[in-house]
C-alpha positions, 0 to 999 in steps of 0.5 A, spaced: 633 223 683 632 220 689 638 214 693 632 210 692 631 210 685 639 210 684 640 204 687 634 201 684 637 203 677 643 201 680 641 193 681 637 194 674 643 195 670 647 190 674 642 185 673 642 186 666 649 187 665 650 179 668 645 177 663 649 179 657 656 176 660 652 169 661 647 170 654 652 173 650 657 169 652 654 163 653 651 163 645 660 166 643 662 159 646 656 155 642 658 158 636 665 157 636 666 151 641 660 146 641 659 141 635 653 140 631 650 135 627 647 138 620 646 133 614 650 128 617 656 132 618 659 134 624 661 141 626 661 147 629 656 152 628 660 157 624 664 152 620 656 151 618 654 158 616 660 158 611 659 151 607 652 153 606 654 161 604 660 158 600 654 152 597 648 156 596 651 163 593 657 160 589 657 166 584 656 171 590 661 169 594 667 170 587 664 176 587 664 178 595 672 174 594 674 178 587 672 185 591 675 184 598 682 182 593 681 189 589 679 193 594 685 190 599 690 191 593 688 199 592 687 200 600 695 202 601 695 206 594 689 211 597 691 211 604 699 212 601 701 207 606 705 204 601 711 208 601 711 208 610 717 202 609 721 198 604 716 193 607 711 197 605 712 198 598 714 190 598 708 187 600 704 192 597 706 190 590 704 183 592 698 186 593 697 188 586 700 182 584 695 178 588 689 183 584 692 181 578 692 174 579 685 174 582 683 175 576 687 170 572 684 165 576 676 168 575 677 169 568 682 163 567 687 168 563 694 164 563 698 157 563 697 152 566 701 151 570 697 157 574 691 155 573 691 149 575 686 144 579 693 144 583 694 150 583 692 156 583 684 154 582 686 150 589 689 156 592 683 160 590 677 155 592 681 151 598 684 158 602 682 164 599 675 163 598 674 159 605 679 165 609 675 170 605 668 168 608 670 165 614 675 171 617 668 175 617 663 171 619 666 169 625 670 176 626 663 179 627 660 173 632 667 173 635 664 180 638 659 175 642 665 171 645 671 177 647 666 183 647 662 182 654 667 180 659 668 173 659 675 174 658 676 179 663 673 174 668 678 169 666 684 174 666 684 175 673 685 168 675 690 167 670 694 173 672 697 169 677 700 165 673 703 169 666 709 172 670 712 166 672 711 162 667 710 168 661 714 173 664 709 178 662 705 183 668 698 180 670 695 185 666 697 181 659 692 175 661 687 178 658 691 181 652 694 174 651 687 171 650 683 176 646 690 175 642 689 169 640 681 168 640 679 174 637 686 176 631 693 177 630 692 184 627 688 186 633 692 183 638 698 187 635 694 193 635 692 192 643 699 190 644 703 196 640 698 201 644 699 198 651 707 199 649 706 206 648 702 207 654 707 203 659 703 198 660 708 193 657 716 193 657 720 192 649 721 185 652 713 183 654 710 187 647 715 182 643 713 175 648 705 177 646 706 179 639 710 173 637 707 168 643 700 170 642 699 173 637 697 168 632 691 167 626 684 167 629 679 161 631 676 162 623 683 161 621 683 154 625 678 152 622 679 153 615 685 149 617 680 143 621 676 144 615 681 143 609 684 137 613 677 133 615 679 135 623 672 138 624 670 132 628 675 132 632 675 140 633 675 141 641 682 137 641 685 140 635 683 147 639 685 146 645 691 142 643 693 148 639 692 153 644 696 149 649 702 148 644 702 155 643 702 156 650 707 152 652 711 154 647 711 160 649 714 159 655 720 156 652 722 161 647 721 168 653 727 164 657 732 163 650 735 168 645 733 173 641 728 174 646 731 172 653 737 177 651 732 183 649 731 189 654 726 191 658 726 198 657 719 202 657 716 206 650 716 212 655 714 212 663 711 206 665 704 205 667 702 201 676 698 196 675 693 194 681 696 188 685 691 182 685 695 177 688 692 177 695 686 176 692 683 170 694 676 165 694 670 170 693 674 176 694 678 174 687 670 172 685 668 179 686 673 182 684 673 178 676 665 179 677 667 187 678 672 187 672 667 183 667 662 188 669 666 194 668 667 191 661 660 189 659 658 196 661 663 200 657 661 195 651 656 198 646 650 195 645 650 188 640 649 189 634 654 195 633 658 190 637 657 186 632 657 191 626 665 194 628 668 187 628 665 186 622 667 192 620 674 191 623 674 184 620 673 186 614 679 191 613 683 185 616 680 181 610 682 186 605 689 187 608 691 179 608 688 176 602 691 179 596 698 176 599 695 170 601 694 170 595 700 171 591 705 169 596 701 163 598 700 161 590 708 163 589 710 157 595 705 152 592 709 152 585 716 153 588 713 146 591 710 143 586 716 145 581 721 146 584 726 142 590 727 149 594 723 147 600 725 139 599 732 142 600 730 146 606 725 141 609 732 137 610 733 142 616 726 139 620 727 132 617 732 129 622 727 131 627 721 128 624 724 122 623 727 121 630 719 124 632 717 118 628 711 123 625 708 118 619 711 121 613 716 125 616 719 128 610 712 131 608 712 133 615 718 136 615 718 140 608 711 143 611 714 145 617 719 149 613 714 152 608 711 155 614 714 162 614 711 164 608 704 163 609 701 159 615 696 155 610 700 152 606 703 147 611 696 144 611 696 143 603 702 140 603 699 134 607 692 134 605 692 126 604 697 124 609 695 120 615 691 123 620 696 124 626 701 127 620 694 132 618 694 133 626 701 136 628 702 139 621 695 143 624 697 145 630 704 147 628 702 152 623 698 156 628 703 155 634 709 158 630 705 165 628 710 168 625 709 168 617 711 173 612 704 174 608 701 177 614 704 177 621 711 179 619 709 186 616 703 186 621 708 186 627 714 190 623 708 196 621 708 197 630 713 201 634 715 195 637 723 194 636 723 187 632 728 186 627 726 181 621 732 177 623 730 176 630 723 174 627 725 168 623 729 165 629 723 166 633 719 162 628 725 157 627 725 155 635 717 156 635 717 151 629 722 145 633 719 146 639 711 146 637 714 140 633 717 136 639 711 139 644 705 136 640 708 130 637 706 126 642 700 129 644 697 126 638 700 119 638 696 119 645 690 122 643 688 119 636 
């Protein structure tokens, strides 16, 4: 092939590479960012697609449910990770038990109490089947939003900024974002490779798994959805963005964290220095990187296939535990007094925050550790600003036990489950404190 011919299709790849970024990129952020009205409603246009799934195939959406929950609770057994861990065995046999409850729900076998409009028919049509839906549909569009270097592009301007404020190197930028756009358990799986490679130190893999690492957009709106937020969606995401952000930058600089070593997997891996870039040198060089990055991404629809695929897998491995754990925490509040006992923990907080229904607030912020929806169910009919900061706070604290925990301790990061539940406390006081009058000023 001639130089003029390479060059030729040269411009011809990059001005088609520059078409994807902006269209694929473009359509991502309409999907997940801009509201739209349907039916009078207003929404985006993900939250759309799952109400008209859930409203036209009802009978096919319990069934779709009912398979992901049988095929998530036998998945350890045929793969024999089960037995990895005590771990393992445990939230395995939650599995089971999420399977068996499924079926108690779909068939109405048991007492009342479990199955209940209350509880477990709540938990089942209010969270299950929402989650059920909404994690693959947008896992699979998500591929649109983080696929074709849109976070690239805005990784390089903020590289500038994570060592100072997140004490992690520049590269995690781009890792912090896809953690909290795409999900917790890609997130964790970037994160655990980039430990192993020697591109992040003990210290900075536990920042990024237990500071960005949270649910995804389509958890969010599950939330938003569950507790009419929906119009008011952009301020509800950005606010949680920026909480989980800010405090991040707190929990880096306080125990356990700010005490763990900085010792590497093994050898450590030079990043390019990108400081000295300015002005349309640093353009050239985001507009390089989001290139490279189109470039090495497949074609869209197998883009969108493998994140479906991948989507699909997280589904199966949370929903079952979703479901028993998430049923067990919503009795142990319905019948029991244990969480009014532990919410007297954050109850002097949010009473002094004035949140509306302090207590409420306080017993939903306790109840979060076992399973990040919950809070939500907890303060359905509360006063919107309540709903708000319960919303937010749910997604900002990112440690819970019926999915992140064993998805962080099922890494090659060091983190005991110790630290994770003092983590979780810290992020819990401090999303509370950082979010409180974001809301007051804003609704």
């Amino acid at each position: 092939m001639s130089k003029v011919a390479e060059k030729s299709q040269s411009n011809s790849n990059n001005f088609f590479n520059g078409v994807k970024f902006f269209v694929y990129s473009l359509i991502g952020i309409i999907i997940f960012f801009v509201p739209i009205t349907i039916n009078n409603t207003s929404s985006i246009l993900l939250d759309h697609f799952v109400t008209w799934i859930s409203q036209t195939l009802p009978l096919l959406t319990k069934i779709f449910i009912m398979l992901i929950i049988i095929a998530g609770a036998i998945y350890p057994f045929i793969k024999g990770t089960w037995k990895r861990s005590t771990v393992d065995i445990i939230f395995s046999m939650f599995k089971v038990l999420g399977l068996i409850i499924g079926i108690m729900i779909i068939f109405n076998i048991g007492p009342s109490w479990l199955l209940n409009d209350k509880t477990g028919q709540y938990v089942f049509n209010f969270l299950v089947i929402p989650v059920g839906i909404t994690v693959p549909a947008g896992g699979a569009v998500l591929a649109l939003l983080v696929g074709y270097g849109l976070l690239e592009f805005v990784g390089v301007y903020a590289q500038k900024v994570m060592h100072p404020i997140w004490k992690t190197p520049g590269r995690s930028a781009v890792n912090a974002l896809a953690s909290f756009v795409a999900s917790f358990a890609v997130g964790l799986l970037i994160t655990n490779k980039e430990y192993k490679e020697g591109k992040f130190t003990h210290k900075q893999a536990v920042i990024i798994a237990t500071g960005f690492s949270t649910v995804t957009v389509a958890f969010m709106i599950v939330i938003a959805k569950t507790l009419n937020l929906m119009t008011i969606w952009n301020l509800y995401f950005w606010t949680t963005l920026i909480v989980t952000a800010a405090v991040t930058a707190c929990t880096v600089r306080i125990w356990p964290i700010r005490n763990m070593d900085d010792s590497y997997y093994d050898q450590p891996y030079e990043e390019d220095d990108t400081s000295h870039l300015k002005g349309m040198e640093k353009l050239r060089f985001a507009w390089s990187k989001a290139m490279e990055a189109v470039e090495a991404s497949p074609n869209v629809v197998k883009n969108i296939w493998l994140n479906l695929k991948e989507s699909l897998f997280m589904t199966m491995s949370i929903l079952p535990t979703i479901l028993s754990i998430g049923l067990i925490c919503l009795l142990l509040a319905q019948y029991t007094v244990i969480f009014d006992y532990i919410a007297y923990i954050f109850y002097p907080l949010t009473w002094l925050l004035h949140i509306p229904e302090a207590f409420l607030a306080a017993k939903s912020s306790a109840i979060g550790i076992t399973e990040m929806f919950l809070p939500s169910l907890i303060v359905v009919q509360a006063p919107l600003i309540t709903k708000f900061i319960i919303a937010v706070t749910s997604v900002s604290t990112i440690i819970f036990f019926s999915a992140s925990v064993p998805s962080m301790l099922s890494t090659d990061i060091p983190i005991r489950i110790r630290d994770l539940i003092v983590i979780w406390f810290e992020r819990t006081v401090l999303s509370l404190i950082i979010v409180t009058p974001i809301a007051f000023i804003f609704l």
